[in-house]
N, CA, C and O atoms as CSV, one atom per row, in Angstrom:
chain,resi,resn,atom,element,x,y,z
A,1,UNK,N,N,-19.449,-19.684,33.213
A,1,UNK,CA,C,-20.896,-19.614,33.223
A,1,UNK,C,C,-21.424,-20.477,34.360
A,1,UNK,O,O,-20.712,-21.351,34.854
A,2,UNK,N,N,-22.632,-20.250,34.769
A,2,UNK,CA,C,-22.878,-20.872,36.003
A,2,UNK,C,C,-24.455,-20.960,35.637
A,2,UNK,O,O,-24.988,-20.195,34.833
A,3,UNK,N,N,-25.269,-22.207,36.476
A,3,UNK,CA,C,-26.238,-22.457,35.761
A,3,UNK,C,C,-27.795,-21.752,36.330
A,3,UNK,O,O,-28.143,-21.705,37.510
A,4,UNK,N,N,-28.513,-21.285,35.249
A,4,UNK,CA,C,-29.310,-20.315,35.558
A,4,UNK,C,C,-30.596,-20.580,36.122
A,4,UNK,O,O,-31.372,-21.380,35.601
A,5,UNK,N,N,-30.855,-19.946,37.161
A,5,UNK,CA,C,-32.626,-20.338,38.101
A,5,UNK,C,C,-33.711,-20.673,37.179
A,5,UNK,O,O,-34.620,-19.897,36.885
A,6,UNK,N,N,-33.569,-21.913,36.718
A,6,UNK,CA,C,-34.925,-22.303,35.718
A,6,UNK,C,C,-36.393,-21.575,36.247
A,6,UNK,O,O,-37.330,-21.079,35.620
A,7,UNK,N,N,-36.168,-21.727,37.459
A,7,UNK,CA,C,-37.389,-21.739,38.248
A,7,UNK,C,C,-37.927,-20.258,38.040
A,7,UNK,O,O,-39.096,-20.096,37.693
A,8,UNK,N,N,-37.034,-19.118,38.263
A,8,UNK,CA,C,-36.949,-17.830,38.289
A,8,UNK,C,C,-37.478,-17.591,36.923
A,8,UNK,O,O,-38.686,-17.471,36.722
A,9,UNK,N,N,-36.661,-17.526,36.059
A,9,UNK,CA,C,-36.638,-17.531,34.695
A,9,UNK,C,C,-38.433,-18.076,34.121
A,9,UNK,O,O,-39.115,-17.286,33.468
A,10,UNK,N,N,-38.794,-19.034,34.376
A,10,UNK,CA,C,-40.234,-19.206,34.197
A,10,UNK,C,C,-40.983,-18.441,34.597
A,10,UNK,O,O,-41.792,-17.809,33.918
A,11,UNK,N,N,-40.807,-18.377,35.910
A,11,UNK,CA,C,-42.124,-17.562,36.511
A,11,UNK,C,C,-41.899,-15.863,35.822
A,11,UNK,O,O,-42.939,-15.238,35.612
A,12,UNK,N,N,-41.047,-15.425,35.613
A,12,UNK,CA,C,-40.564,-14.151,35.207
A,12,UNK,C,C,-41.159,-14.080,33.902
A,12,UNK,O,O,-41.740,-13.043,33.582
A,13,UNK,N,N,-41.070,-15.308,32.897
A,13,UNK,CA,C,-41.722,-15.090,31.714
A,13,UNK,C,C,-43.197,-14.808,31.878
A,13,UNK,O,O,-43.729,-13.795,31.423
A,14,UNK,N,N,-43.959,-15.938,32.685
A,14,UNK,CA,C,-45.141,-16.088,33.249
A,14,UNK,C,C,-45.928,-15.189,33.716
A,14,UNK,O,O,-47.148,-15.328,33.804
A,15,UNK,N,N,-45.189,-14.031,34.106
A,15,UNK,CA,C,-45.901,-13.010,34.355
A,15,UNK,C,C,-45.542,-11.578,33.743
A,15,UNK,O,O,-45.896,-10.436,34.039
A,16,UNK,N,N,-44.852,-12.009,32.948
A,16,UNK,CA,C,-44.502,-10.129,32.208
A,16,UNK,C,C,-45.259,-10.432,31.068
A,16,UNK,O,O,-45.118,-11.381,30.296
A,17,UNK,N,N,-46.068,-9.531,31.048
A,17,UNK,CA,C,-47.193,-9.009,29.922
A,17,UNK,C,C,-46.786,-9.490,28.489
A,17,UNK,O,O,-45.572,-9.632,28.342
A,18,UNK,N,N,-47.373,-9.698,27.680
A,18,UNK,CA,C,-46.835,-9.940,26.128
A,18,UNK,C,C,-48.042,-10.523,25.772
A,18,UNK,O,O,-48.944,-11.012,26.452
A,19,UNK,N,N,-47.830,-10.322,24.097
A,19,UNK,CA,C,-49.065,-11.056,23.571
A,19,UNK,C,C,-49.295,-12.496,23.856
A,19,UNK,O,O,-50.503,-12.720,23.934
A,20,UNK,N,N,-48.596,-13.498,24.029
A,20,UNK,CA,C,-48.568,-14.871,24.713
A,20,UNK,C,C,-49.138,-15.128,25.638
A,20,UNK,O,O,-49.829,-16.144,25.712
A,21,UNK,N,N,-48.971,-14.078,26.818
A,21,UNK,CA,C,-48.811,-14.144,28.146
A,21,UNK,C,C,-50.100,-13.692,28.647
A,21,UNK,O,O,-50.657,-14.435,29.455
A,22,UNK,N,N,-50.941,-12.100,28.157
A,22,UNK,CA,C,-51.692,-11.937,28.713
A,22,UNK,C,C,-52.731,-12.703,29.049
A,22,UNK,O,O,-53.256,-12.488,30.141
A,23,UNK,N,N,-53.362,-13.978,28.011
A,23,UNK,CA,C,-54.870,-14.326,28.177
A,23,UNK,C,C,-54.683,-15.087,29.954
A,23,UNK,O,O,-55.646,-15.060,30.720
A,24,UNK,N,N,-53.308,-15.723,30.385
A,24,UNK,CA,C,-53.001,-16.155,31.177
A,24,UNK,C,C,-52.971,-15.188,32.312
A,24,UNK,O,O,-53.530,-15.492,33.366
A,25,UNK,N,N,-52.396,-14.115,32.181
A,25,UNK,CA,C,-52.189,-13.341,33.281
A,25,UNK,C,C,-53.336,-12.718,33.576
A,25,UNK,O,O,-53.381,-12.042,34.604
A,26,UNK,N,N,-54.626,-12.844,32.619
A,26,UNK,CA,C,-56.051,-12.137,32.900
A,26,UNK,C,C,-56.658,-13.461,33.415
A,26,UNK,O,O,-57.781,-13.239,33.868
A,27,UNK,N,N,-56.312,-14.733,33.501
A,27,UNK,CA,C,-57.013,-15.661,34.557
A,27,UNK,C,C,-56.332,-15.866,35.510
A,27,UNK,O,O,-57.060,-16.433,36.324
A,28,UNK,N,N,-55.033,-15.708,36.044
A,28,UNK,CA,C,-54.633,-15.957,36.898
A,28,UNK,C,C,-53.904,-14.932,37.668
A,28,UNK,O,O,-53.324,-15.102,38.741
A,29,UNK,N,N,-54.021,-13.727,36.905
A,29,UNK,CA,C,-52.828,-12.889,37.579
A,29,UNK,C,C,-51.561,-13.074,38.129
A,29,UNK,O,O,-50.796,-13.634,37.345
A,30,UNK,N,N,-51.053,-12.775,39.277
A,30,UNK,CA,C,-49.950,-13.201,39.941
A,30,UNK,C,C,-49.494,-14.467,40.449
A,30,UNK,O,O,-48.359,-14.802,40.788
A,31,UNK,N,N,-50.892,-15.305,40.444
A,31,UNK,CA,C,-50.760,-16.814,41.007
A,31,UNK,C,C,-50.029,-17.335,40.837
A,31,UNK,O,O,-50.272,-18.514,41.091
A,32,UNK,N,N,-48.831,-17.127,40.403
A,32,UNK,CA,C,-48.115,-18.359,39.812
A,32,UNK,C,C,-47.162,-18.604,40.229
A,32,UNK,O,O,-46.211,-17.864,39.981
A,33,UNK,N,N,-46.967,-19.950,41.191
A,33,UNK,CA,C,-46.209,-20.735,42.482
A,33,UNK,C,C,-45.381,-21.735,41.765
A,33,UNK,O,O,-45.669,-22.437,40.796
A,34,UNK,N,N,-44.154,-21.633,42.541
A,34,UNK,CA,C,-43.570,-22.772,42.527
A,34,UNK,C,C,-42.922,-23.155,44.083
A,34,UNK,O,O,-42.356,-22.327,44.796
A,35,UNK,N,N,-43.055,-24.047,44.301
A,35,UNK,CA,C,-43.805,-25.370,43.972
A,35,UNK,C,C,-45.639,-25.600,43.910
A,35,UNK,O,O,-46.465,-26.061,43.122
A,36,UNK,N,N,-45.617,-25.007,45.167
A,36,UNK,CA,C,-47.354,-25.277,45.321
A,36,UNK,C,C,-48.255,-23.572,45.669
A,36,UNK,O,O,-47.921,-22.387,45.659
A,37,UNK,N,N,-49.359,-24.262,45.912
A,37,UNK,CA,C,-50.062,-22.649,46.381
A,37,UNK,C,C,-49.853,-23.103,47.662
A,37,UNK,O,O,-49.701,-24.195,48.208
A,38,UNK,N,N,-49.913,-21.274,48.166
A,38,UNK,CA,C,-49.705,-20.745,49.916
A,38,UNK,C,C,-50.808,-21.708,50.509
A,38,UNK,O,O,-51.763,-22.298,50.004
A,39,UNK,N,N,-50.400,-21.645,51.512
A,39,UNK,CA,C,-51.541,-22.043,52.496
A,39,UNK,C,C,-52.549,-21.070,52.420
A,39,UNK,O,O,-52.119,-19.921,52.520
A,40,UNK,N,N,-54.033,-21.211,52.239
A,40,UNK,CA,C,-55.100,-20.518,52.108
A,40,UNK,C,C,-54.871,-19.273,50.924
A,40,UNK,O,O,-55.137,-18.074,50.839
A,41,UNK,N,N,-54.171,-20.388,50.021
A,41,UNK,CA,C,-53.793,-19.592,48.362
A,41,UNK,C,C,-55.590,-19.186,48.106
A,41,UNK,O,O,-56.580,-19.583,48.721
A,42,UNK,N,N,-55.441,-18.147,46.823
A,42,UNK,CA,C,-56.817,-18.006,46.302
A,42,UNK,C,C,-56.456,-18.888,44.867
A,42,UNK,O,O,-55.342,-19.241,44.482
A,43,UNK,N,N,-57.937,-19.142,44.139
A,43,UNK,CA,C,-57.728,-19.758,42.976
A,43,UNK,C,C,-58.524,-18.576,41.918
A,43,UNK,O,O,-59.175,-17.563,42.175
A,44,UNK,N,N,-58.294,-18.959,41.173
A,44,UNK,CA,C,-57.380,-19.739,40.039
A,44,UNK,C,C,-55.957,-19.213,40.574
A,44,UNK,O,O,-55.598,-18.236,41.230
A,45,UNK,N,N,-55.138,-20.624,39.824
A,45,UNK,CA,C,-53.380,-20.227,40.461
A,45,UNK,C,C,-52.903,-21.325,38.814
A,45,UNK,O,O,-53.574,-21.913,37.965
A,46,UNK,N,N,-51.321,-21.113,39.071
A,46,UNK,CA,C,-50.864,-22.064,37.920
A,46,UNK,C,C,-50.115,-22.355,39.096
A,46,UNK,O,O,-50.068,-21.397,39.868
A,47,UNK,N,N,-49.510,-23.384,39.476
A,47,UNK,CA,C,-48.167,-24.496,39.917
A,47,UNK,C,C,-47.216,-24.945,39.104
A,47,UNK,O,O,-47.460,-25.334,37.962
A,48,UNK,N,N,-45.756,-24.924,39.761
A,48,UNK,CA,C,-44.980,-26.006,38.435
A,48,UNK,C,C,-43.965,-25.996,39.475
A,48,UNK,O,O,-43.903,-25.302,40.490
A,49,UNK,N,N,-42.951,-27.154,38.908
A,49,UNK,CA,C,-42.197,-27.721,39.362
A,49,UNK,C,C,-41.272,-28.327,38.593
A,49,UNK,O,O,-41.808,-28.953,37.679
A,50,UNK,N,N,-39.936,-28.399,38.599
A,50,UNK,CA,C,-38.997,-29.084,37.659
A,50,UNK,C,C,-39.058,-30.471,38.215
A,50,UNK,O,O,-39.117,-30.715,39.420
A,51,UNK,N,N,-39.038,-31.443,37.176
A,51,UNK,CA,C,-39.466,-32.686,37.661
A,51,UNK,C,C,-38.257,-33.950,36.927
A,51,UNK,O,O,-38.448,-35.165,36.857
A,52,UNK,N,N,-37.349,-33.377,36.576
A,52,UNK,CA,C,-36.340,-33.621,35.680
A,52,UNK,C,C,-35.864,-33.204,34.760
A,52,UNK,O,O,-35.767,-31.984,34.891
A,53,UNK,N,N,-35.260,-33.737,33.293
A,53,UNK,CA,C,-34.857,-33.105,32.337
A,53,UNK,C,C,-33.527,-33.723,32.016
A,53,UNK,O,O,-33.235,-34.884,32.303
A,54,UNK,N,N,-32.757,-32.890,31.417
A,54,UNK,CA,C,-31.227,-32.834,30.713
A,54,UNK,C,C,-30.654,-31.839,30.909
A,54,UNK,O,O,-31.169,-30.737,31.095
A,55,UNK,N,N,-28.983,-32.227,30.886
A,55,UNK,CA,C,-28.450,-31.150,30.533
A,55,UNK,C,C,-27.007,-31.611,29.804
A,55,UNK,O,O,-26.525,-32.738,29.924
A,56,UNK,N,N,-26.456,-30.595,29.081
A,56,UNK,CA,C,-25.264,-31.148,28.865
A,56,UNK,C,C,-24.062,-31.039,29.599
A,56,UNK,O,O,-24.123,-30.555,30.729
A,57,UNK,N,N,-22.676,-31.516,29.010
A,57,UNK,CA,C,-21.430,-31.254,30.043
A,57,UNK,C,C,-20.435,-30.392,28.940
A,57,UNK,O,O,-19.230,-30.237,29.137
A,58,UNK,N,N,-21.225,-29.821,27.651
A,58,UNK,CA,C,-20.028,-29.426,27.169
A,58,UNK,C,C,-20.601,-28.032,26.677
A,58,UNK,O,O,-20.234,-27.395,25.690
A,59,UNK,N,N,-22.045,-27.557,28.024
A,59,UNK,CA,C,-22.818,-26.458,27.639
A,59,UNK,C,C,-23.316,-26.061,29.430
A,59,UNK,O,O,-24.495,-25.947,29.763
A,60,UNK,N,N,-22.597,-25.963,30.017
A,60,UNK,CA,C,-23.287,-26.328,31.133
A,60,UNK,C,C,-24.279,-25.437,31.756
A,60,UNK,O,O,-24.920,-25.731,32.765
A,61,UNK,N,N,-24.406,-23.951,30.878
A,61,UNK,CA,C,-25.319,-22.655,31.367
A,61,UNK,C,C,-26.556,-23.228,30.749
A,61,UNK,O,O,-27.482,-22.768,31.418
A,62,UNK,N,N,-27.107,-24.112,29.674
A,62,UNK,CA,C,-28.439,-24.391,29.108
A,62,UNK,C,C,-28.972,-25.383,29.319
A,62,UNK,O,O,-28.665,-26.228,28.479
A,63,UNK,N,N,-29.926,-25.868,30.350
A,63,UNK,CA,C,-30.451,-26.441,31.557
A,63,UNK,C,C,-31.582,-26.588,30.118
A,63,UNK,O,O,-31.716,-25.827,29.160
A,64,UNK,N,N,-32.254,-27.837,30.437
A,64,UNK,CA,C,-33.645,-29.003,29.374
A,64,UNK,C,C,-34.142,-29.369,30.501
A,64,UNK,O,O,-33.958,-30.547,30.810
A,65,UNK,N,N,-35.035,-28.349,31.600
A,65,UNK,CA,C,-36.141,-29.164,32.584
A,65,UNK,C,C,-36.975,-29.712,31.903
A,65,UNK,O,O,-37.229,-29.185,30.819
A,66,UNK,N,N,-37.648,-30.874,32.266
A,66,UNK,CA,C,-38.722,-30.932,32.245
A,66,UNK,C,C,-39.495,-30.692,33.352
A,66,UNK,O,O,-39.321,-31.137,34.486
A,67,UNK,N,N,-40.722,-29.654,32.790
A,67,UNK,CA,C,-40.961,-29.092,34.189
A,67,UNK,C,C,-42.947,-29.303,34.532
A,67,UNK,O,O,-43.571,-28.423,33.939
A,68,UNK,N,N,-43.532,-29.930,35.053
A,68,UNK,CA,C,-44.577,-30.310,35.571
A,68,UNK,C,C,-45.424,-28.835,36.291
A,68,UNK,O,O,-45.134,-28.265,37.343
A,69,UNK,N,N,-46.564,-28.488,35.283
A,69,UNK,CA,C,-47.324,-27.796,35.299
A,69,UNK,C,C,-48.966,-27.928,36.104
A,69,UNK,O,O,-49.705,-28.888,35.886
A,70,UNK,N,N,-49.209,-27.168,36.724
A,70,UNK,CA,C,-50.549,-27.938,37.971
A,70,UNK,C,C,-51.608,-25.973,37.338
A,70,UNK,O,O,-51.475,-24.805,37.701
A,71,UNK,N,N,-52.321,-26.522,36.538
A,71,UNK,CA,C,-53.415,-25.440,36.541
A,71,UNK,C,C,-54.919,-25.799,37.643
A,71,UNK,O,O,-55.724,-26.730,37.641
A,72,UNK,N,N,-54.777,-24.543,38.515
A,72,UNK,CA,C,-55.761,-25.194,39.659
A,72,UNK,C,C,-57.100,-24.333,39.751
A,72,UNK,O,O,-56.930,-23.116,39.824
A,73,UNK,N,N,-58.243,-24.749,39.757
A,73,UNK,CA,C,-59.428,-24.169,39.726
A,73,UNK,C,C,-60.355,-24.395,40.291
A,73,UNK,O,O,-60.161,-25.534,40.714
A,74,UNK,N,N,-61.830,-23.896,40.797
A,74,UNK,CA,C,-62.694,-24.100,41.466
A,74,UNK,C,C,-63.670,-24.996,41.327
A,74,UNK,O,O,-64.533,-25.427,42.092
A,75,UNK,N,N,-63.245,-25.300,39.682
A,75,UNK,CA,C,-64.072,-26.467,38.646
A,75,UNK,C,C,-63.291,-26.655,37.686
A,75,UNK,O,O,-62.330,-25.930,37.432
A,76,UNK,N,N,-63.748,-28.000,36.835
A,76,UNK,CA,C,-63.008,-28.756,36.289
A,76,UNK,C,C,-62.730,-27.798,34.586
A,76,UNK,O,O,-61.823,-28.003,33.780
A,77,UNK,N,N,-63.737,-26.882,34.500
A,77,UNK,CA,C,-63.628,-26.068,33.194
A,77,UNK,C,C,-62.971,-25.052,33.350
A,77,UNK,O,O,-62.520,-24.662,32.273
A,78,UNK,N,N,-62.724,-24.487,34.114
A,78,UNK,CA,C,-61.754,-22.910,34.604
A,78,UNK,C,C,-60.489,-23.943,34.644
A,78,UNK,O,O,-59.621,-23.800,33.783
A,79,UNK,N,N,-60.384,-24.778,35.427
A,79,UNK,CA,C,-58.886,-25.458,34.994
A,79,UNK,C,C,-58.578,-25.764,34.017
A,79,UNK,O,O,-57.391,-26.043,33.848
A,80,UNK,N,N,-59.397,-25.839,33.058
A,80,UNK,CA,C,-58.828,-26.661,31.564
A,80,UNK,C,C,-58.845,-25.114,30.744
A,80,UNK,O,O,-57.868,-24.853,30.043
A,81,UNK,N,N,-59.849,-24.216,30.838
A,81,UNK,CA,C,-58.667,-22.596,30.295
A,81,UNK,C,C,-57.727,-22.489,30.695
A,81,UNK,O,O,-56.885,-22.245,29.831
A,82,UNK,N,N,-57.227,-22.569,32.021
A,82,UNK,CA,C,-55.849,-21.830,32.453
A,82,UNK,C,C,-55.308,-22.860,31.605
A,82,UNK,O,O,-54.414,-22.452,30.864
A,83,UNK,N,N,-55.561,-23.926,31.518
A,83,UNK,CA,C,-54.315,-25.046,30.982
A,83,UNK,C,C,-54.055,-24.665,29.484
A,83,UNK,O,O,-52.910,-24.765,29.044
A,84,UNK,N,N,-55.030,-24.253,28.729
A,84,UNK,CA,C,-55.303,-23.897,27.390
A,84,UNK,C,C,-54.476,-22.551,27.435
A,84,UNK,O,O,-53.836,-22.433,26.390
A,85,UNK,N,N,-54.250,-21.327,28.448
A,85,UNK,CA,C,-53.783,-20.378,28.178
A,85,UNK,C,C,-52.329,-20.826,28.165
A,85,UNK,O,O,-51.565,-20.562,27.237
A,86,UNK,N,N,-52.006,-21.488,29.201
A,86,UNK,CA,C,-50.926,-21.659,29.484
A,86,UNK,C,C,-50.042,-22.378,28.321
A,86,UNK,O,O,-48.948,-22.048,27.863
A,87,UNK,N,N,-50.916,-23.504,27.990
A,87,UNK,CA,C,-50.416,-23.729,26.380
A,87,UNK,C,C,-49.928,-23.098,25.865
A,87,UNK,O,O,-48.707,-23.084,25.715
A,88,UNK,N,N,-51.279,-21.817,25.090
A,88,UNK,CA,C,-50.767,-20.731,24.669
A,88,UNK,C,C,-49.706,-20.048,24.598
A,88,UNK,O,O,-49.116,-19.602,23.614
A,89,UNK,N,N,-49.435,-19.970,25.929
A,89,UNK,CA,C,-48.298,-19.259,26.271
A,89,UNK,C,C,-47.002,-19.537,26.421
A,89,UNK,O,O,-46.157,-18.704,26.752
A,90,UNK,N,N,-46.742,-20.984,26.131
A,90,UNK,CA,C,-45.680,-21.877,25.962
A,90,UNK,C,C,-45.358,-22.494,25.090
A,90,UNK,O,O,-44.170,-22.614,24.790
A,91,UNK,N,N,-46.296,-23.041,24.458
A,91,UNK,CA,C,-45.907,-24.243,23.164
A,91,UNK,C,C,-45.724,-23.587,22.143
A,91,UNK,O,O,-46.469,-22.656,21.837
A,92,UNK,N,N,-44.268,-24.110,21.132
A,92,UNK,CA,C,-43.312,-23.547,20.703
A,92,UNK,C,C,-42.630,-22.062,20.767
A,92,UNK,O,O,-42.009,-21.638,19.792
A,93,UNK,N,N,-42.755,-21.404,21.790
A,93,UNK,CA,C,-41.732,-20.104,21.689
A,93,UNK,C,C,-40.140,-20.510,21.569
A,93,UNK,O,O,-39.848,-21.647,21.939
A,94,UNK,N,N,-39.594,-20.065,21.313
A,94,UNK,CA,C,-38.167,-19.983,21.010
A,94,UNK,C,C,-37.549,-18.434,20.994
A,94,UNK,O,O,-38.016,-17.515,20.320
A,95,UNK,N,N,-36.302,-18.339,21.955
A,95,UNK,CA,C,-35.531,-17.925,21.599
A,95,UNK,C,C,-36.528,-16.202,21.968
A,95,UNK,O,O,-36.836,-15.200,21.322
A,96,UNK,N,N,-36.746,-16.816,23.648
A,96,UNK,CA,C,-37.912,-15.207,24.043
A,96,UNK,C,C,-36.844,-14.855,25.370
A,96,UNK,O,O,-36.406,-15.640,26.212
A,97,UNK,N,N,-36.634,-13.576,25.242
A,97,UNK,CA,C,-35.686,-13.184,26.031
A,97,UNK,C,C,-36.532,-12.889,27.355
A,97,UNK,O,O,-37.703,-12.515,27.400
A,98,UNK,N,N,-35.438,-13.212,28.701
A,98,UNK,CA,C,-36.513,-13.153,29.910
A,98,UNK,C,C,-35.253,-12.405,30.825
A,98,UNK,O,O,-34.292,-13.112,31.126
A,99,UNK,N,N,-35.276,-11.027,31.239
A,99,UNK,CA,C,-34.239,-10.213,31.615
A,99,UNK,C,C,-33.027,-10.775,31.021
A,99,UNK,O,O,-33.143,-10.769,29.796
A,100,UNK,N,N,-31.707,-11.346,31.478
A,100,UNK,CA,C,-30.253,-11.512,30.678
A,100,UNK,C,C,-30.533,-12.810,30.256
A,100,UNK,O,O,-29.558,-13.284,29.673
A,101,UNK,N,N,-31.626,-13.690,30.331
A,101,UNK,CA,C,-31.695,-14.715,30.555
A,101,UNK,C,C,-32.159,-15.411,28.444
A,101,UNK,O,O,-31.649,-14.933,27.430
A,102,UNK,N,N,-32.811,-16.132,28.474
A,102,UNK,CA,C,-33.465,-16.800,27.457
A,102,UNK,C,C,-34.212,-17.736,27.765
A,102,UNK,O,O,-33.976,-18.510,28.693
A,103,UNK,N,N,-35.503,-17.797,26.805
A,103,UNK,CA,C,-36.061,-19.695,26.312
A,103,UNK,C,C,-36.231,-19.951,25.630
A,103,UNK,O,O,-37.333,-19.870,25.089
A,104,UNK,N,N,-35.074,-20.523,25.115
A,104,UNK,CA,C,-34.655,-21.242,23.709
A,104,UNK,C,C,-35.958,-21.878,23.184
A,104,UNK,O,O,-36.363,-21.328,22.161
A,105,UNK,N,N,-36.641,-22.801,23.588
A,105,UNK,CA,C,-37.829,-23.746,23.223
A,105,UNK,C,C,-38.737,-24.233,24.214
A,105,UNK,O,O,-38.356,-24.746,25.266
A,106,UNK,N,N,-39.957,-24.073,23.884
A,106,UNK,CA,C,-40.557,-25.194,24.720
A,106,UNK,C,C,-41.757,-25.800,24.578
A,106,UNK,O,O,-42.909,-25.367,24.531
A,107,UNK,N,N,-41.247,-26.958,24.514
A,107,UNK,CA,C,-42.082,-28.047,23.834
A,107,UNK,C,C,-43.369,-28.873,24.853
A,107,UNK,O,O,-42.785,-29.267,25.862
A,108,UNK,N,N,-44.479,-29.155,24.907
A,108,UNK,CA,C,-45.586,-29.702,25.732
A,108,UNK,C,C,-44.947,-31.325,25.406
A,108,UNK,O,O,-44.629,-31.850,24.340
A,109,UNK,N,N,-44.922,-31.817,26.768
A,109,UNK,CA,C,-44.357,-33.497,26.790
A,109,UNK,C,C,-45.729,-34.298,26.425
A,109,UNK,O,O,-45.705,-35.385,25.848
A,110,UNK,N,N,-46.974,-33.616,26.841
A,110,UNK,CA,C,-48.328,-34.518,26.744
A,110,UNK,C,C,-49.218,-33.504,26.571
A,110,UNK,O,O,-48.905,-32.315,26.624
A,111,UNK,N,N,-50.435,-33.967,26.341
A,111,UNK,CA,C,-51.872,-33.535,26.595
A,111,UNK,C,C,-52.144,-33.036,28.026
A,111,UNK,O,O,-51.752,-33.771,28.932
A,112,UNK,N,N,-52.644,-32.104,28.291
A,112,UNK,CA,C,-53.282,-31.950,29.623
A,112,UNK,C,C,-54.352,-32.828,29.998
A,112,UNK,O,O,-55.394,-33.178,29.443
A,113,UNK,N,N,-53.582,-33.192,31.542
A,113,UNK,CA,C,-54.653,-33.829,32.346
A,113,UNK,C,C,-55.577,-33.795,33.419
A,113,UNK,O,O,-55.217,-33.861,34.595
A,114,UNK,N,N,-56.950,-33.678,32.995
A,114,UNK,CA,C,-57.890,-33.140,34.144
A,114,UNK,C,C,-57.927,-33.839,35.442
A,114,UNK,O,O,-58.110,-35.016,35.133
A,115,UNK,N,N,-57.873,-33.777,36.392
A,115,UNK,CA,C,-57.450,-34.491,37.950
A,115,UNK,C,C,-58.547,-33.665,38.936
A,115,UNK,O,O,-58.787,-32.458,38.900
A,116,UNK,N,N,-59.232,-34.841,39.966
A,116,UNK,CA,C,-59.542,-33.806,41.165
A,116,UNK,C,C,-58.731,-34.384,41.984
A,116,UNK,O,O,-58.091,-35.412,41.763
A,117,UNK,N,N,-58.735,-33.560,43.222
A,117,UNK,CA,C,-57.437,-33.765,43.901
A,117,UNK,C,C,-58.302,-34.680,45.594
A,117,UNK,O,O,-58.676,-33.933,46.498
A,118,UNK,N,N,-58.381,-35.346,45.660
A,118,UNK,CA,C,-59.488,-36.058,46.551
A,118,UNK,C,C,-59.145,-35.249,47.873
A,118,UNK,O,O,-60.171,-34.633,48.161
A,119,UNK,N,N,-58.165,-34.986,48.789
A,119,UNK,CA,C,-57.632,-34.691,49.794
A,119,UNK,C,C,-58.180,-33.239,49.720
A,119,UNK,O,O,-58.800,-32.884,50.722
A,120,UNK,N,N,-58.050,-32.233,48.600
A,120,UNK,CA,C,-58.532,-30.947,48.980
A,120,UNK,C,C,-59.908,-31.264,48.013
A,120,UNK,O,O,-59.956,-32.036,47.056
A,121,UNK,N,N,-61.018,-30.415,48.573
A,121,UNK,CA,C,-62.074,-30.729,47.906
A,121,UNK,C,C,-62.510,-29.170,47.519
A,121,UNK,O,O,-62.423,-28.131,48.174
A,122,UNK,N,N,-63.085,-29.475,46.000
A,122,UNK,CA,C,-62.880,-28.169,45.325
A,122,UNK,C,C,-62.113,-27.247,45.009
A,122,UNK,O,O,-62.317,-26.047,44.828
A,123,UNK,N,N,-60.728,-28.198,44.920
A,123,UNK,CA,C,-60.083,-27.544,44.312
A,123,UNK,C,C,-59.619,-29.092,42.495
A,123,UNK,O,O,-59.222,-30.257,42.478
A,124,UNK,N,N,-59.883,-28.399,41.749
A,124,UNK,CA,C,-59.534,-29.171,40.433
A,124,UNK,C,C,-58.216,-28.603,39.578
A,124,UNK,O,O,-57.691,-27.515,39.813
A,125,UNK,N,N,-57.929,-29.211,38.905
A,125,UNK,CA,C,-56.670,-29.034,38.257
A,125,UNK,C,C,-56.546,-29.661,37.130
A,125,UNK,O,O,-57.252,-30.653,36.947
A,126,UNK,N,N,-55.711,-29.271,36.214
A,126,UNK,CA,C,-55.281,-29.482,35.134
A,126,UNK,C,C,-53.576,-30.124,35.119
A,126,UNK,O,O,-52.773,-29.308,35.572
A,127,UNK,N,N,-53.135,-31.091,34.786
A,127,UNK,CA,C,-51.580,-31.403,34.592
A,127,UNK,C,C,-50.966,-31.294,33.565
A,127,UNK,O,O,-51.786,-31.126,32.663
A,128,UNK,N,N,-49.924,-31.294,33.173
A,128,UNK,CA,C,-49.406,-31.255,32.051
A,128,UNK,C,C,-47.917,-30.840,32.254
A,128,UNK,O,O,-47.653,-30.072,33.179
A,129,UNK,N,N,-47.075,-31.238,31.557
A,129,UNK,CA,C,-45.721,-31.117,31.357
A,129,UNK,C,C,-44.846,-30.550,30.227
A,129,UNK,O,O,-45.160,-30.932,29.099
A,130,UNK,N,N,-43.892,-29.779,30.317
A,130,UNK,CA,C,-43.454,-29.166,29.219
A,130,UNK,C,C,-41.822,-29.010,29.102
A,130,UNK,O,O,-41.322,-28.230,29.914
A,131,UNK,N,N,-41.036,-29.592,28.283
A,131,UNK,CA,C,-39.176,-29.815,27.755
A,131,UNK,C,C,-39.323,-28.068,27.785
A,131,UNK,O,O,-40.160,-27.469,27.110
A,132,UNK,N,N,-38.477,-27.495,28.574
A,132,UNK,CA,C,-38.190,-25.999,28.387
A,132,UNK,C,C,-36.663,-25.652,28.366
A,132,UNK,O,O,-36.138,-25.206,29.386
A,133,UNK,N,N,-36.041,-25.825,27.375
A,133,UNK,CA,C,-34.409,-25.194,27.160
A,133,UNK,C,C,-34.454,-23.843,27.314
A,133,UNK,O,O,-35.117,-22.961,26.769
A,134,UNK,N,N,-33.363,-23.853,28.425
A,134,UNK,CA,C,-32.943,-22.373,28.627
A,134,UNK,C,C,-31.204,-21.690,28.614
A,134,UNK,O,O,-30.143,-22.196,28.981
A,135,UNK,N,N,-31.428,-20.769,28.206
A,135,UNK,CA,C,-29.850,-20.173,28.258
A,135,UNK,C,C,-29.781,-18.841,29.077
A,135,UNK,O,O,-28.705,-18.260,29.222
């Protein structure tokens, strides 16, 4: 076994339709980057990034990112829906098949956090982090 594109595997969930998924994919559509948005990205977008995690040595295909979530918006309330969908669309699933792949669990590490980003102006965001086991 060899260990599987966390990264892939998210965004793949992230955007295939399902009852979870849609309220997200009707605010953001396709937006959804990893690591960051394009240069002269449009918003609303979601961001994420694996930012650590676990894994074991006596399982080595089921990867525990923890993976750092950036909901980005034009204002500080359109960011805190996407963050709310995105919730939605993550906190506790288990065991949701994503092509050969899986996600076993995934758990929110914190509360979402509202941020403006001083360097780009008008663009706001939401943070938040989420333990996502995968097989």
């Amino acid at each position: 076994m060899s260990l599987p594109d966390t990264n892939k595997i998210i965004r793949d969930y992230l955007t295939t339709s399902s009852t979870k998924v849609d309220p997200l994919i009707a605010l953001v559509g396709a937006r959804i980057y990893c690591p960051r948005i394009p240069e002269n990205g449009t918003l609303p977008a979601v961001t994420y990034s694996s930012r650590g995690g676990s894994a074991t040595p006596y399982i080595p295909d089921m990867p525990n990112p923890s993976v750092q979530f950036d909901c980005w918006a034009a204002d500080p309330i359109d960011a805190r829906e996407i963050y709310r969908a995105l919730y939605d669309a993550l906190q506790g699933i288990q065991n949701v098949a994503v092509g050969s792949n899986y996600i076993l669990s995934a758990i929110e590490e914190g509360q979402g956090q509202d941020l403006v980003d001083e360097f780009i102006p008008n663009y706001f965001r939401t943070l938040c982090f989420f333990s996502i086991m995968l097989r």
